[in-house]
N, C-alpha and C positions, 0 to 999 in steps of 0.2 A: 483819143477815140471817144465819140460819144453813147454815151450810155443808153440802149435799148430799151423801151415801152409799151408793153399792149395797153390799149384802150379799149374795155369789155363793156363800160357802159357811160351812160350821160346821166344828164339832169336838164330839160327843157326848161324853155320860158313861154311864155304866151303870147310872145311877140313872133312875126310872120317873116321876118327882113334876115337873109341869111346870116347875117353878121351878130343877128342878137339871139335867135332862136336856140343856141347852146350856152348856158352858161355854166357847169361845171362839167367835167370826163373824169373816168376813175378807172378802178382796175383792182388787181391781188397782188401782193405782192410775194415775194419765192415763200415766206414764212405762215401765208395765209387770212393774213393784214389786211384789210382794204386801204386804197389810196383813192382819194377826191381832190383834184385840183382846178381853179379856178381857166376859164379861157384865158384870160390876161397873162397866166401863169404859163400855160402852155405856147402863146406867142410868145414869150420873152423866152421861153426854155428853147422853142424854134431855131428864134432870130440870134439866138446867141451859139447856137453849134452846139451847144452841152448834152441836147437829150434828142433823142429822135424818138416820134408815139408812131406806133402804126395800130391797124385794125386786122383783124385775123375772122374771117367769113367764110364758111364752104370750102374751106382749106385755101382759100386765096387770101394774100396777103397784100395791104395797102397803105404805103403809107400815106400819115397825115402831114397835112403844109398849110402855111399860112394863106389864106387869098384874101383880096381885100374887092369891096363893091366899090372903088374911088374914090369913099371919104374914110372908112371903116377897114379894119380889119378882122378877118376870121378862118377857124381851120375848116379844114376839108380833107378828103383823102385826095390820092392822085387820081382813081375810077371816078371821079365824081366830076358831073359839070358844073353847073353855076351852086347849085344849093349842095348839103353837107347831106347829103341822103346817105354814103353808106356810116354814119357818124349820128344819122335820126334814125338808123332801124333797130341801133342799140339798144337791149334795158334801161330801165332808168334804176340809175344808184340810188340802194337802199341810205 
């Protein structure tokens, strides 16, 4: 079974192209830890089954998935259309 993740906040770039505009998601972890992990990280933890990230908003819950623009890859939640908007309204990680 894989292992469960909320995703509480980002870290933007200054690039505009969905696939580049996130480059790191983080979180708490049970002990009060923070965790920062890279996009590249988070596709490969995807594409491999091991971990699934969701978002938690307004008590709706969504996960995140990998999409790709047809050259690029990049996450998103499932609510979201082309751009990673419920994934941009996040904090950004101290």
């Amino acid at each position: 079974m894989a292992k469960r993740v909320r995703i509480c906040c980002i870290n933007k770039t200054d690039r505009r192209s969905a696939h580049e505009r996130i480059k790191y998601v983080g979180g708490v972890n049970l002990d009060g830890t923070r965790w920062r992990l890279s996009v590249e990280k988070i596709i490969r933890d995807l594409e491999s089954r091991e971990w699934e990230y969701y978002v938690e908003e307004s008590g709706v819950t969504a996960e995140v998935i990998v999409a790709t623009d047809g050259r690029h890859k990049y996450i998103k939640t499932t609510v979201d259309g082309i751009q990673p908007n419920t994934l941009l309204s996040l904090p950004e990680c101290p």
